[in-house]
C-alpha positions as a LaTeX table, in Angstrom:
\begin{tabular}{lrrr}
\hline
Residue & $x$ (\AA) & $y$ (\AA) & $z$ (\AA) \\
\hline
Unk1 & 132.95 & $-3.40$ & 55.69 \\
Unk2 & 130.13 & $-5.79$ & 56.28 \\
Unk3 & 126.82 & $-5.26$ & 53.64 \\
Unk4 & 123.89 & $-5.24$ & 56.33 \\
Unk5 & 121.54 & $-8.31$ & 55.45 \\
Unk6 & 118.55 & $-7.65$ & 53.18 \\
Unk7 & 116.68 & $-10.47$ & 55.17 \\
Unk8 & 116.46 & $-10.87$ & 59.03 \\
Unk9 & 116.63 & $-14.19$ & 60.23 \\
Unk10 & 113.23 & $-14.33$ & 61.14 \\
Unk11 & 112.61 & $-14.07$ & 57.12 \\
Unk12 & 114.70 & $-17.53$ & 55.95 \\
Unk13 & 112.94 & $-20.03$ & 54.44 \\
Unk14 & 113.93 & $-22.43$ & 57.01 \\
Unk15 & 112.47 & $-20.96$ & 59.50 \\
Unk16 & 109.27 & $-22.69$ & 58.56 \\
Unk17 & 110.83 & $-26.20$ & 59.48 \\
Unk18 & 112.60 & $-25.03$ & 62.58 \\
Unk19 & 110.82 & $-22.16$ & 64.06 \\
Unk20 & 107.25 & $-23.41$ & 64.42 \\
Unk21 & 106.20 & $-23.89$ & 68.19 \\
Unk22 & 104.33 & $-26.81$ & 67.51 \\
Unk23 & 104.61 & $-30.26$ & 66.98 \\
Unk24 & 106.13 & $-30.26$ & 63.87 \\
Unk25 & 108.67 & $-28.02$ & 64.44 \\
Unk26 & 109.49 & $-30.03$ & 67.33 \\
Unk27 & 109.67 & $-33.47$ & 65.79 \\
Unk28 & 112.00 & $-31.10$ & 63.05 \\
Unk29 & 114.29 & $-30.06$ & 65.35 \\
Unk30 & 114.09 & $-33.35$ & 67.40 \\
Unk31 & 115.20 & $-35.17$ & 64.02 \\
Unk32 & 118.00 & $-32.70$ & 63.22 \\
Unk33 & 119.41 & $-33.04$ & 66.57 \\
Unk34 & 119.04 & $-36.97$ & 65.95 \\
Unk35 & 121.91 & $-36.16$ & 63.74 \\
Unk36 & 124.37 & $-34.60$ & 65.87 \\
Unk37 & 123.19 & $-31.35$ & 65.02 \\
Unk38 & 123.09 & $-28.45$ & 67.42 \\
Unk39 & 119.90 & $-26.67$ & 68.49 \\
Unk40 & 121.51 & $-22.57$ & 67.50 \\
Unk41 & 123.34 & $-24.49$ & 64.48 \\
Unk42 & 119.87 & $-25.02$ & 62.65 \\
Unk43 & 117.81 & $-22.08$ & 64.44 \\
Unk44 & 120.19 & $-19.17$ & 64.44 \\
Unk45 & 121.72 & $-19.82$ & 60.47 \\
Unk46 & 120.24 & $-19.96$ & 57.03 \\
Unk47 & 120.65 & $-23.31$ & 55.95 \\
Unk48 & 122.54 & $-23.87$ & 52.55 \\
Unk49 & 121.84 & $-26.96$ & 50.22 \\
Unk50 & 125.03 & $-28.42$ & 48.58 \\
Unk51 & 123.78 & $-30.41$ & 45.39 \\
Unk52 & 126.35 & $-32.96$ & 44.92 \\
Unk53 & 126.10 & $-34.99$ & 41.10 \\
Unk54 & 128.63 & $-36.88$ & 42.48 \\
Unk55 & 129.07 & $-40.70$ & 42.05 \\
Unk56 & 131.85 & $-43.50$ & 41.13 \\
Unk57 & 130.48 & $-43.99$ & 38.00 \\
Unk58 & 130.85 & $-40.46$ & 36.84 \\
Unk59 & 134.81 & $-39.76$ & 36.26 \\
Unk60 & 133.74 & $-36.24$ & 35.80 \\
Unk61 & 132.64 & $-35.50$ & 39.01 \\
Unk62 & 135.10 & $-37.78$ & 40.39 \\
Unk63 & 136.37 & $-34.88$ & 43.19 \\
Unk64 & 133.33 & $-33.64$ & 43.44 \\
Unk65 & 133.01 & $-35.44$ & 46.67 \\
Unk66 & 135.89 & $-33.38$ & 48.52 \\
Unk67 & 134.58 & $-29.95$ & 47.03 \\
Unk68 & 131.56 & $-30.46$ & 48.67 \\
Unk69 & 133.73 & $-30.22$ & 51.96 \\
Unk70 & 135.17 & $-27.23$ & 50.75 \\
Unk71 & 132.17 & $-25.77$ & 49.70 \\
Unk72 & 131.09 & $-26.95$ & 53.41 \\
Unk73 & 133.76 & $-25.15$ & 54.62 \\
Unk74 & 133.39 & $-21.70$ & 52.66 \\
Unk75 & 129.82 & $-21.70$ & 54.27 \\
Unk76 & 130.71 & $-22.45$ & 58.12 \\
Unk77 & 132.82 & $-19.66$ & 57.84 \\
Unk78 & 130.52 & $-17.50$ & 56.59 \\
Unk79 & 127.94 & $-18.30$ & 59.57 \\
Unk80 & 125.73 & $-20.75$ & 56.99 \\
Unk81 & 124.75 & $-24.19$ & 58.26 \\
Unk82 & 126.03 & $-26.96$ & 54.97 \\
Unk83 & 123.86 & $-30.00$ & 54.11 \\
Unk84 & 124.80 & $-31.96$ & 51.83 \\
Unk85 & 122.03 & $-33.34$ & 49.18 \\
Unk86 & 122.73 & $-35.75$ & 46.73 \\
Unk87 & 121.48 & $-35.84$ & 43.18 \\
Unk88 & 121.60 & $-37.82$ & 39.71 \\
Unk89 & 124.86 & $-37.94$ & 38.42 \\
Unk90 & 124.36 & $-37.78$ & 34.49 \\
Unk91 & 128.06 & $-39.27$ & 33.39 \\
Unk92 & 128.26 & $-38.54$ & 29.88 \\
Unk93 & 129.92 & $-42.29$ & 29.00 \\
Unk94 & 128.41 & $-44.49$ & 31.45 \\
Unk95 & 124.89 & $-43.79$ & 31.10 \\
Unk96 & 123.00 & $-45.52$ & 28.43 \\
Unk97 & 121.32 & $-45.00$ & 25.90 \\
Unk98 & 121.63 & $-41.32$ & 26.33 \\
Unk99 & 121.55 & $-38.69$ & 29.02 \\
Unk100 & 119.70 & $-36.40$ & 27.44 \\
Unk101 & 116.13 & $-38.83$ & 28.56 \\
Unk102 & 117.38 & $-37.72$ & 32.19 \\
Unk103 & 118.27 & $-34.26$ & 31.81 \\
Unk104 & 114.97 & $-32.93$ & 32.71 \\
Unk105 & 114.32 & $-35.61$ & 35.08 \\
Unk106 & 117.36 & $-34.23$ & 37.12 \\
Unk107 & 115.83 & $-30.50$ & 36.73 \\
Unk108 & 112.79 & $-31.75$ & 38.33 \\
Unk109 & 115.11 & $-33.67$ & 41.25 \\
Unk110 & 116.78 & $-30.21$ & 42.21 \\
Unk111 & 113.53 & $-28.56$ & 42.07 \\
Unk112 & 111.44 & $-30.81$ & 44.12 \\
Unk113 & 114.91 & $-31.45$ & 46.58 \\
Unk114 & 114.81 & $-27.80$ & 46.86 \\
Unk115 & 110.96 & $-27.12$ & 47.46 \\
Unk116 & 110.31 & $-29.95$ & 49.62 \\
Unk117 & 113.20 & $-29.42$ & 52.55 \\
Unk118 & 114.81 & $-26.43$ & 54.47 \\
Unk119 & 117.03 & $-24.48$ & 52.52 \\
Unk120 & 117.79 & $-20.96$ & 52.03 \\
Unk121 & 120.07 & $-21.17$ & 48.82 \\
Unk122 & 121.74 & $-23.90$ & 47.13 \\
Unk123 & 125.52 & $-24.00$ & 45.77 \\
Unk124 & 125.56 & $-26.67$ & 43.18 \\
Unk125 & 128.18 & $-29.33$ & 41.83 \\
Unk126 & 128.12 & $-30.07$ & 38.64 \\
Unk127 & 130.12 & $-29.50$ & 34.94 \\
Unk128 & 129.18 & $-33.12$ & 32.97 \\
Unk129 & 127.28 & $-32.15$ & 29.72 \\
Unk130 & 123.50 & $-32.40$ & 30.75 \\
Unk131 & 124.25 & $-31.59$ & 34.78 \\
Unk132 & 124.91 & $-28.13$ & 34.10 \\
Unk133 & 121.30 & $-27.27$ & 32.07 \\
Unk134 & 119.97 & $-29.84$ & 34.70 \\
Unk135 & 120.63 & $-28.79$ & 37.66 \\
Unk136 & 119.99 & $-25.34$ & 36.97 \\
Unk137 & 116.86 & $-25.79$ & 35.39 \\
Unk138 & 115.69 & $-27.27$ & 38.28 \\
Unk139 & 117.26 & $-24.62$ & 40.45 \\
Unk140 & 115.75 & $-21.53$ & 38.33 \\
Unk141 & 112.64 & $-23.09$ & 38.50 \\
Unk142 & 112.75 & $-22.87$ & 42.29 \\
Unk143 & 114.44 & $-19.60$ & 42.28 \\
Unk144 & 116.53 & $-19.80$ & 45.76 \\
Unk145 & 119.61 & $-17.79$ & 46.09 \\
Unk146 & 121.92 & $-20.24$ & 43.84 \\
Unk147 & 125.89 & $-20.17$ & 42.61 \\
Unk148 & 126.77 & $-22.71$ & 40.59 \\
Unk149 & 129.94 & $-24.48$ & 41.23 \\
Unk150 & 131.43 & $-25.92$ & 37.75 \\
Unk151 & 133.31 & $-29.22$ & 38.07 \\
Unk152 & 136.25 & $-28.13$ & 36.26 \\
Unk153 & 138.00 & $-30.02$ & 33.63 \\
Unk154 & 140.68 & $-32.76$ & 32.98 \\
Unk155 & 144.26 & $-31.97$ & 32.58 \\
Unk156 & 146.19 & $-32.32$ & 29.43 \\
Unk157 & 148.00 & $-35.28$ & 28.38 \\
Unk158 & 151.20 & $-35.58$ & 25.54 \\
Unk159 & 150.91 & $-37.52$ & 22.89 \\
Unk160 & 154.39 & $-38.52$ & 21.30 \\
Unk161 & 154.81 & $-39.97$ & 17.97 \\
Unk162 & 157.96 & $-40.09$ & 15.47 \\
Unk163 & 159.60 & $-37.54$ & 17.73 \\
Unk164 & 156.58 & $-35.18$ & 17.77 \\
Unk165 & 154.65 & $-34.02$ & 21.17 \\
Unk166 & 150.69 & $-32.87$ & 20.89 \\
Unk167 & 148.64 & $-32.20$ & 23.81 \\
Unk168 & 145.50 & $-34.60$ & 23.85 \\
Unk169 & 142.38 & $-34.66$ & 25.65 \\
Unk170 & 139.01 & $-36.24$ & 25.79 \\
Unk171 & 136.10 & $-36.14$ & 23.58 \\
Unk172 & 136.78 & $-35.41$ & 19.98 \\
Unk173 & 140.00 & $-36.90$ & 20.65 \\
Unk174 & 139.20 & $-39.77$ & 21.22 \\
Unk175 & 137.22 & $-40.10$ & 17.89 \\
Unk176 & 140.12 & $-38.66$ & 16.12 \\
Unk177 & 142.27 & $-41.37$ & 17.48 \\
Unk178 & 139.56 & $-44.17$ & 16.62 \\
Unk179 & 140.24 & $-43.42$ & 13.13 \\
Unk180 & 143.80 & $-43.75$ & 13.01 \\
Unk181 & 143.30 & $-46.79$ & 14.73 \\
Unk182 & 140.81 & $-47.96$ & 12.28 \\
Unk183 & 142.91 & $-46.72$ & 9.35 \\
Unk184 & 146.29 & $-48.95$ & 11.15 \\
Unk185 & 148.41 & $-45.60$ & 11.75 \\
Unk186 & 148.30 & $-46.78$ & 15.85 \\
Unk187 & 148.84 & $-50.34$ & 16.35 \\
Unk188 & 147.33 & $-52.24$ & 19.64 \\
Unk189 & 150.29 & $-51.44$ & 21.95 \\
Unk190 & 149.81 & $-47.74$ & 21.13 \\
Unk191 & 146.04 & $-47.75$ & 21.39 \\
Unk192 & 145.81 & $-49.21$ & 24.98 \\
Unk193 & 148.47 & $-46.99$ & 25.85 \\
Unk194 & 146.44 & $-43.90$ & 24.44 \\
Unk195 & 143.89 & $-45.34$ & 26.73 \\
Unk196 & 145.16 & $-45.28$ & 30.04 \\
Unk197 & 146.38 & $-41.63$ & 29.33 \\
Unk198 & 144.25 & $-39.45$ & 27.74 \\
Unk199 & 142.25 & $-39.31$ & 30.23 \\
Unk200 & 144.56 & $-38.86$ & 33.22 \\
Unk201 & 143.18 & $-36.93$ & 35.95 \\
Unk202 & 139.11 & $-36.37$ & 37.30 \\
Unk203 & 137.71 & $-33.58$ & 35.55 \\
Unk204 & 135.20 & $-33.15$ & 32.46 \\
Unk205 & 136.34 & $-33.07$ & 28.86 \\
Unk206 & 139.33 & $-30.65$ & 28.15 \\
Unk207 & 138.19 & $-30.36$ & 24.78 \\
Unk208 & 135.46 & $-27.34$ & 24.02 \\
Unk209 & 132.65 & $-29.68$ & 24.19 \\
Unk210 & 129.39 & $-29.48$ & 25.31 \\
Unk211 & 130.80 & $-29.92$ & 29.03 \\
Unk212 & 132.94 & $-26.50$ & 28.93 \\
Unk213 & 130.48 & $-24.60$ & 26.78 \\
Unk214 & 127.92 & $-25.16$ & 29.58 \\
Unk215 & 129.64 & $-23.99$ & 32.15 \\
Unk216 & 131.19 & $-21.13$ & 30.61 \\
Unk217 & 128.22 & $-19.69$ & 29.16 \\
Unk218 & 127.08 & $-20.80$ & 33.12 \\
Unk219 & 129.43 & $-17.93$ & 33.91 \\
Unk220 & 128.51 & $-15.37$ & 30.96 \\
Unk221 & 125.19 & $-15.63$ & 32.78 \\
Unk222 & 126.60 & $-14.54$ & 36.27 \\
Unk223 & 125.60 & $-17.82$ & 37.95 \\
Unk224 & 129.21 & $-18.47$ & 39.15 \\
Unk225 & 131.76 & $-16.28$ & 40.58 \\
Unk226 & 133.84 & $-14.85$ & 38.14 \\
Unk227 & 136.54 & $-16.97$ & 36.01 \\
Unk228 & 135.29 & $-20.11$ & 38.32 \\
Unk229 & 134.59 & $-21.94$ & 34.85 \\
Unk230 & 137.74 & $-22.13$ & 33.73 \\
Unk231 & 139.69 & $-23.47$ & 36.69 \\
Unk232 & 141.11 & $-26.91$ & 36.38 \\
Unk233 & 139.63 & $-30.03$ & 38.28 \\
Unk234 & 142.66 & $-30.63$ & 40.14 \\
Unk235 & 144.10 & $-27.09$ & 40.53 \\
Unk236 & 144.35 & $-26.21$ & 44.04 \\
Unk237 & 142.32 & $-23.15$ & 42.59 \\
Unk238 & 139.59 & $-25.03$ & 42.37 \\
Unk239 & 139.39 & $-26.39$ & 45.95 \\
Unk240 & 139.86 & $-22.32$ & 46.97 \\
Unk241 & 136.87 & $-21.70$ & 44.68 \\
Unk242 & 134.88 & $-24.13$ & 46.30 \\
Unk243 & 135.28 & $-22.35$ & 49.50 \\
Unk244 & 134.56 & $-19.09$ & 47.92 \\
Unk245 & 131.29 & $-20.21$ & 46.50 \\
Unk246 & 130.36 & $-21.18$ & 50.26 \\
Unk247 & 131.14 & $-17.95$ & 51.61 \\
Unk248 & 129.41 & $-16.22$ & 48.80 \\
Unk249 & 126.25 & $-17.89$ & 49.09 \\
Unk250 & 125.66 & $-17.22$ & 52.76 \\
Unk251 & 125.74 & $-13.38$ & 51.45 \\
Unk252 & 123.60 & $-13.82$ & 48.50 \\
Unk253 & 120.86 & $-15.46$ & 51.11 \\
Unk254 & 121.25 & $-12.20$ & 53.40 \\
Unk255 & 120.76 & $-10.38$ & 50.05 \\
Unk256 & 117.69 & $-12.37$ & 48.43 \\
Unk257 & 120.31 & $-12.56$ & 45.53 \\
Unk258 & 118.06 & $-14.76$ & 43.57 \\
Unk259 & 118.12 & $-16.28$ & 39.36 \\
Unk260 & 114.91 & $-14.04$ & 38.85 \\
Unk261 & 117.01 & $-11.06$ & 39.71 \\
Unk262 & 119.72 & $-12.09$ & 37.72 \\
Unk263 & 118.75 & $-13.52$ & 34.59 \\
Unk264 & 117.90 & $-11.44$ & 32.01 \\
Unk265 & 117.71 & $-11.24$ & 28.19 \\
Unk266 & 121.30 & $-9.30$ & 28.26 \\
Unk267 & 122.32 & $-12.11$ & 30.56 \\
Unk268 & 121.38 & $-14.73$ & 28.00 \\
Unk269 & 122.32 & $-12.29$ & 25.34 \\
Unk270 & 126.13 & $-12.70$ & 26.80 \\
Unk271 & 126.04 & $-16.52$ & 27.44 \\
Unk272 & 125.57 & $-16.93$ & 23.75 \\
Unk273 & 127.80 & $-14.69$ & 22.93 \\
Unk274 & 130.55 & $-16.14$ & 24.79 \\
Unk275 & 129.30 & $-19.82$ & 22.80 \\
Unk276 & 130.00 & $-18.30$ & 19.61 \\
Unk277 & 133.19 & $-16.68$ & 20.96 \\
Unk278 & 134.47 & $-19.98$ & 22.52 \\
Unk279 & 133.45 & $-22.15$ & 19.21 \\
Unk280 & 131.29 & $-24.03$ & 21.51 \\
Unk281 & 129.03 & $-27.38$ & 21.38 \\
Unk282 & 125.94 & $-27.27$ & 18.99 \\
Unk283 & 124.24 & $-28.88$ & 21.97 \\
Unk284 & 124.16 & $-25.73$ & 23.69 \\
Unk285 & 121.30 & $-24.23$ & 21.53 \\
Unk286 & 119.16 & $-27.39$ & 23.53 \\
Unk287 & 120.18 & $-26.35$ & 26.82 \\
Unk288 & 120.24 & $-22.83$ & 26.84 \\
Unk289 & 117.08 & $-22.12$ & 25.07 \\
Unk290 & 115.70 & $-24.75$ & 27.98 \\
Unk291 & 117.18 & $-22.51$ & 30.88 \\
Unk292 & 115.91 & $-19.37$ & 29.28 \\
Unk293 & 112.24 & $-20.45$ & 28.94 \\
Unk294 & 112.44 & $-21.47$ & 32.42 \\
Unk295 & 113.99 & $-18.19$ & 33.81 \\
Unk296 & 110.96 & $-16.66$ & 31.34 \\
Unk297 & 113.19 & $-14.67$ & 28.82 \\
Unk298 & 112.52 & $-15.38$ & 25.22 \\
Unk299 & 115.36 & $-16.80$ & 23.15 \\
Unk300 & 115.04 & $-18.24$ & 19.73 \\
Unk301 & 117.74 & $-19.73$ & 17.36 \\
Unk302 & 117.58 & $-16.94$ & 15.29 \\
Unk303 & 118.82 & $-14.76$ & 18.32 \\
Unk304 & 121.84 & $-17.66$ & 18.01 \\
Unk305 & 122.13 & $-17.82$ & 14.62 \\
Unk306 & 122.02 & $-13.52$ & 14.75 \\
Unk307 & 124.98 & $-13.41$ & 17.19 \\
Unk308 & 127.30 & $-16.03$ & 15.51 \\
Unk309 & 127.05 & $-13.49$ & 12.56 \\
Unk310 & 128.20 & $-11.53$ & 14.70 \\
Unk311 & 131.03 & $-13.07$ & 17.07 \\
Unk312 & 133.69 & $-14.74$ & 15.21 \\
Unk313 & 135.50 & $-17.82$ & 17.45 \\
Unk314 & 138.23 & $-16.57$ & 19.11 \\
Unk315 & 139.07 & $-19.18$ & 21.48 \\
Unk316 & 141.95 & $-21.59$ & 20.22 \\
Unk317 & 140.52 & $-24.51$ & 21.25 \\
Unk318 & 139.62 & $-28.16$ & 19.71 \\
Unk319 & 137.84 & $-28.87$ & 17.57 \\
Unk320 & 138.24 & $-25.33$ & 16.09 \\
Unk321 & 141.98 & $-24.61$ & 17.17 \\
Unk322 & 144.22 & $-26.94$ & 18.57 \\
Unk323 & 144.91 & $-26.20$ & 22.33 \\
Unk324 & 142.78 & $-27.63$ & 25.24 \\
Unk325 & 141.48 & $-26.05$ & 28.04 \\
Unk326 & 143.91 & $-25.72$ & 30.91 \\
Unk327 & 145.34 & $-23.53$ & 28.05 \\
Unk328 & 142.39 & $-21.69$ & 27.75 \\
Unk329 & 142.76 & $-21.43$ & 31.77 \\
Unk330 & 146.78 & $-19.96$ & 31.29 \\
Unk331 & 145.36 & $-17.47$ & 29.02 \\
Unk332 & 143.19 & $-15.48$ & 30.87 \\
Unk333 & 139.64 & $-18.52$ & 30.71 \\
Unk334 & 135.92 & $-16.86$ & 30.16 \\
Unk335 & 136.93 & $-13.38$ & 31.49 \\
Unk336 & 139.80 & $-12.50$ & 29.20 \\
Unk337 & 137.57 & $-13.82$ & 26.17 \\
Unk338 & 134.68 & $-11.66$ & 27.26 \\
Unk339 & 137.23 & $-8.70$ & 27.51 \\
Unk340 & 137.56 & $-9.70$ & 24.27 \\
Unk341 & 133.85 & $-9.28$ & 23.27 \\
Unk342 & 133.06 & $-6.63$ & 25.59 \\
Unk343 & 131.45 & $-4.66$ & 22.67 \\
Unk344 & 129.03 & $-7.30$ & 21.85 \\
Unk345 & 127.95 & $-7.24$ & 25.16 \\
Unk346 & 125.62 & $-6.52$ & 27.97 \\
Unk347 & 127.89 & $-5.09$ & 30.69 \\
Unk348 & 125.14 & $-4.09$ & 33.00 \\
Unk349 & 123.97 & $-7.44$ & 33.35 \\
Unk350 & 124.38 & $-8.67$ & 37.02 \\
Unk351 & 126.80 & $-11.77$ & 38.87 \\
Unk352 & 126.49 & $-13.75$ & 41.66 \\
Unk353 & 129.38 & $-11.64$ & 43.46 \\
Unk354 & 126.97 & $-8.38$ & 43.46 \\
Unk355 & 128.43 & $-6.90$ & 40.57 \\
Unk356 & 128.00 & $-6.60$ & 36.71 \\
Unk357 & 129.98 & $-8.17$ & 33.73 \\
Unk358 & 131.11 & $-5.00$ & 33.42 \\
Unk359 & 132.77 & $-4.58$ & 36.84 \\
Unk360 & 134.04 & $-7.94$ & 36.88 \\
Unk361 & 135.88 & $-7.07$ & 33.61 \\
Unk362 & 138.09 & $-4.17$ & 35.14 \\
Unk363 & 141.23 & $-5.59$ & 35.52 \\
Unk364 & 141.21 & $-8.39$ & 33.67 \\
Unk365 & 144.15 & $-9.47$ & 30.65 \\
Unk366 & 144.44 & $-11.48$ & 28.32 \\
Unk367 & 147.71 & $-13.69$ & 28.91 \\
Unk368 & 147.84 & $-15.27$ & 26.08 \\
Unk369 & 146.97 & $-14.04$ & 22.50 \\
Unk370 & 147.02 & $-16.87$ & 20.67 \\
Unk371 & 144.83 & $-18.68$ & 22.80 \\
Unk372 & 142.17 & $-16.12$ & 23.46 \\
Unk373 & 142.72 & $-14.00$ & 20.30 \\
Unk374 & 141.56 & $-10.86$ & 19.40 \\
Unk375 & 138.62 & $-9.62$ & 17.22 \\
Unk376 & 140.45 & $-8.83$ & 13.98 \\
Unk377 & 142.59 & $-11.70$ & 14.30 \\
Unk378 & 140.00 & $-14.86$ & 14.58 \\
Unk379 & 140.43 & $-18.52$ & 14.80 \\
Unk380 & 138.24 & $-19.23$ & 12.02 \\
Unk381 & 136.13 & $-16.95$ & 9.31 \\
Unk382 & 133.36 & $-19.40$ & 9.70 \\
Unk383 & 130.95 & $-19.27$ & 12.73 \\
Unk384 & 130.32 & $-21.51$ & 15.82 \\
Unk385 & 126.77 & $-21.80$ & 14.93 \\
Unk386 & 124.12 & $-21.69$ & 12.00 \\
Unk387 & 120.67 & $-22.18$ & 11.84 \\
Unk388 & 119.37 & $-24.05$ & 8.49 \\
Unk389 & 115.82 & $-24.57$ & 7.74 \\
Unk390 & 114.52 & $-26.87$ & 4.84 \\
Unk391 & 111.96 & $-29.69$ & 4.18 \\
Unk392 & 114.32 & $-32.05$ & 6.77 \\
Unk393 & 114.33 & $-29.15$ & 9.35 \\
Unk394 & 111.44 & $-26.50$ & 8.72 \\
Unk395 & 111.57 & $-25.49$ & 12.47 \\
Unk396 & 115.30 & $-25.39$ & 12.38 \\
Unk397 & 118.50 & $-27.33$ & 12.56 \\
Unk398 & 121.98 & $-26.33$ & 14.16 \\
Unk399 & 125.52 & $-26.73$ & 12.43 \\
Unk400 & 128.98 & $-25.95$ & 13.62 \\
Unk401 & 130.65 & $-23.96$ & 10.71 \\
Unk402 & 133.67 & $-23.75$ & 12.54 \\
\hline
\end{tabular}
């Protein structure tokens, strides 16, 4: 059964652009049509923005090109009208000295992107470290109907040595392998071949980084559809998801489904939660405590530091544990650890799909216990985050117990 729209089409944002009777509107519509685009296309549906970080010098977002096409897709079928906009790609390696200068000049790209042209809602593509906060700084700011599409991450590779097989990633891994290098336990043969297969598929690092804390603690906020974080690059899942955030925005338009209606302190509440759950990056106390200010809720780090002495790591994953995300994925991903946590959290916060953490919990298992353990059986005593304060740090540092 169809959910009668909220908004009439009359009410879109684009209408501005496309409905005015004067000379604008004309030269708008003129222009549009300049493009191949039909007259009903861009007067009779909302249009939906498609923020693409793509680029080919950002391995991470590597696919991201034919998402976008299945994002398109999702959204056609839904009765939205795709456009495509593209926006910084913040590669985590390539860009020098540090992507953390451009994070908030790509927040300020989505917003202005956003403010300045005709669009209804925005489904963006993203999951490199700073994109995530980035994009969705911008996009809270804004506060359009908005589902974030996470980039997914890299499959696993094998490692074999003296007759033993580990799974390897990126990240950490890399460093970890540096130092055997340095110390002569992997010769040059071994090294290069390391090289050309850690690393073996698009997809952000499979470690728990700062990449995959983003975007699950993306989804602990209700910003993507449910267990879209934990999907792998180059599962065929992923493309489906895609189309399924498409769809799903066209309805969250209809609905005015907008960040101010869905952020709240029990949504931010949860995303740190599931941090301290997944024994994830230190980095997120930058990012999230950035997104919360903008969506107006206060967070501190002694809310963090007061909910990692709370939730104990549970997620198996390096650096902590020693699996890798498309594990994590097998086992259940950010659902089946927040079934986990469910009493440390908000269940009546709200998602993207309409529904609260709670609802989207029904259902769900967890596949794999040692993966996504249980609360009396931990990864680790010690905590994925502490606050310290001292003469070096009297308005607080972060460290990763853990």
């Amino acid at each position: 059964m169809k959910t009668p729209p909220f908004k009439t089409l009359d009410q879109l944002r684009s209408r501005r652009w496309f409905s005015d009777t004067g000379m604008r509107g004309f030269a708008h519509r003129q222009r549009m049509q300049q493009q191949g685009v039909r007259r009903e296309d861009m007067m009779e549906r909302p249009m939906v923005a498609i923020i693409n970080t793509w680029s080919d010098l950002s391995p991470c977002h590597a696919h991201l090109r034919e998402r976008a096409e299945a994002v398109k897709r999702g959204i056609l079928l839904a009765g939205g009208f795709p456009v495509e906009l593209p926006a910084m790609s913040l590669g985590e390696v390539m860009v020098k000295p540090t992507t953390m200068l451009y994070r908030n000049f790509l927040a300020m790209e989505v917003e202005e992107l956003l403010r300045s042209l005709p669009c209804d809602g925005v489904v963006i593509l993203a999951g490199c470290d700073k994109t995530t906060p980035g994009t969705l700084m911008g996009a809270i700011s804004m506060d359009i109907p908005t589902l974030f599409c996470p980039a997914g991450t890299m499959l696993n590779d094998r490692h074999v040595k003296d007759g033993v097989s580990r799974i390897v990633g990126a990240g950490t891994h890399t460093r970890m392998f540096w130092d055997e290098y340095q110390a002569g336990n992997i010769d040059d043969r071994e090294w290069q071949h390391l090289e050309s297969r850690m690393t073996r598929a698009p997809g952000t690092c499979n470690t728990m980084g700062t990449a995959s804390t983003m975007t699950s603690m993306t989804e602990a906020l209700g910003l993507t559809l449910p267990g879209a974080s934990s999907i792998p690059a180059m599962d065929s899942a992923h493309t489906r998801m895609a189309t399924d955030c498409g769809e799903r925005i066209v309805g969250m338009i209809w609905e005015d489904l907008k960040p101010s209606q869905l952020l709240t302190a029990g949504s931010f509440h949860n995303a740190t939660a599931v941090q301290m759950a997944l024994g994830g990056s230190t980095n997120a106390a930058v990012h999230i405590i950035a997104m919360a200010r903008r969506a107006g809720v206060p967070l501190t780090l002694d809310d963090m530091d007061a909910i990692g002495r709370k939730v104990p790591v549970l997620a198996n994953l390096f650096p902590s544990g020693d699996r890798l995300m498309e594990d994590f994925y097998y086992a259940g991903g950010v659902p089946a650890l927040m079934l986990q946590i469910r009493p440390h959290l908000a269940l009546d916060a709200m998602t993207v799909n309409g529904h609260s953490i709670g609802d989207n919990l029904d259902g769900v298992e967890v596949l794999d216990p040692q993966v996504i353990r249980p609360l009396d059986n931990p990864v680790t005593d010690a905590g994925a985050l502490a606050v310290l304060r001292g003469n070096l740090a009297p308005d607080g540092a972060v460290i990763k117990p853990s």
